[in-house]
N, C-alpha and C positions, 0 to 999 in steps of 0.2 A: 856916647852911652857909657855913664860909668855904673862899672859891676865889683860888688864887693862879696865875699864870704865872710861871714861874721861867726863867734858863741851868739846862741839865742838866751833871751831872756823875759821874766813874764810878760815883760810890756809888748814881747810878739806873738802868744798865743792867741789872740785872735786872728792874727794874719796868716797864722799856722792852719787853723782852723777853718780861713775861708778859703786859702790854697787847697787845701786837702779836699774839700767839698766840692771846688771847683774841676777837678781834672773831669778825661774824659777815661780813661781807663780805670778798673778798679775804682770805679765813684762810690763812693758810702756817703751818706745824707749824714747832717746834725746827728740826728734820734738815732741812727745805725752806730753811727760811732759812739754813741752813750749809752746804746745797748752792750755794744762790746766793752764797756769799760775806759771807752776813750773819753775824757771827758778834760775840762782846763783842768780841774784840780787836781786828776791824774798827770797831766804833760805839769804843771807846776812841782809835783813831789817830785818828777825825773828830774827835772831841774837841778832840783834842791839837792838832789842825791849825789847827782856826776854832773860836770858839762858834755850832756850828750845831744843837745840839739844843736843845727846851723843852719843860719837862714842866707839866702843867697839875693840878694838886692839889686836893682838898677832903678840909677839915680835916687839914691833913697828909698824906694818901694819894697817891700820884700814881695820878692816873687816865683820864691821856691822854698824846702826846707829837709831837711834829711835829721833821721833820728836814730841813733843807735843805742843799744843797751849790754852793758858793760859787762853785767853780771852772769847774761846768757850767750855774747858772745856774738849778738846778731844787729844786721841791720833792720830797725823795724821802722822804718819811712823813709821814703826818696819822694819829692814830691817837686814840679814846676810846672807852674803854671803853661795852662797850652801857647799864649802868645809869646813865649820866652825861650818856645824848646829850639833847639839847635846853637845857643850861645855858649855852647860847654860847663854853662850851671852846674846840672844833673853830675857831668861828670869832678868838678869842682867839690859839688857836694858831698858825692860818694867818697873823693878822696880823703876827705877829713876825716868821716865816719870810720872808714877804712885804719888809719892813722892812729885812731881813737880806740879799736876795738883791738890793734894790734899792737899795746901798750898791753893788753889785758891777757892775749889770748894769740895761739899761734896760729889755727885756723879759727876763721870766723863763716856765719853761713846768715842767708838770706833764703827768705819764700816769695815766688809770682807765680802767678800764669804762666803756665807753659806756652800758651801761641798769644802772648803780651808784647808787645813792641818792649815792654820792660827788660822781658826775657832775653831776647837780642842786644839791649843795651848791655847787660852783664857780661855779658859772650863776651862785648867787648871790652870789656874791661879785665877780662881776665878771670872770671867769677865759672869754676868747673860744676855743672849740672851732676848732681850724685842722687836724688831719687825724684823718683816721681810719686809724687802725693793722691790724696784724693781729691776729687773735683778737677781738676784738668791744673791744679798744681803742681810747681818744681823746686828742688831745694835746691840752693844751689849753696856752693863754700871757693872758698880761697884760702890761700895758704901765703902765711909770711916767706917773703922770699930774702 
């Protein structure tokens, strides 16, 4: 099995798109996510803007993808696919974002679920829980070390 982490580029948002749709936590449909403003020609102007996506592949497939945003400092996607999780993608992927936001910013922060298996993966990564939100949400941050 070969695994690569790659920069994204337009030729991957739809794979981005069907990853995203796909998972089993935090699942948002097509229409959900175009209500919120997630739409290609939105993930196309990120693009355009920063290299802030990276898709994480085996054997050529893209099968996860992680998105950060530069300007606010945050991670705003970590995404792989269910038949992929345990191969250290996730954590592969965080790392760049991470890499990426800490070019910009000293502490950077992210939002999940509080009782999200997401939430636990942060834990491990080193990602300290500072508020709790509404809706059973948690922010969490890291700090450049």
């Amino acid at each position: 099995m070969n695994t690569t982490i790659r920069l994204a580029d337009q030729a991957d948002i739809p794979a981005i798109f069907a990853i995203r749709t796909s998972v089993r936590e935090n699942h948002l449909s097509h229409q959900q996510l175009t209500e919120m403003g997630i739409t290609p020609d939105a993930i196309c102007q990120a693009m355009e803007a920063a290299p802030c996506i990276w898709v994480a592949e085996v054997d050529g497939v893209a099968v996860g993808f992680a998105m950060a945003d530069a300007e606010d400092g945050c991670v705003f996607a970590a995404f792989v696919r269910a038949e992929f999780e345990g191969l250290g993608l996730g954590r592969s992927l965080m790392a760049r974002a991470e890499e990426f936001l800490f070019q910009h910013h000293p502490t950077i922060w992210l939002e999940t679920a509080e009782n999200s298996r997401a939430s636990g993966f942060y834990r491990t990564l080193g990602w300290q829980a500072v508020a709790n939100l509404p809706e059973g949400d948690i922010r969490f941050e890291k700090s450049r070390t």
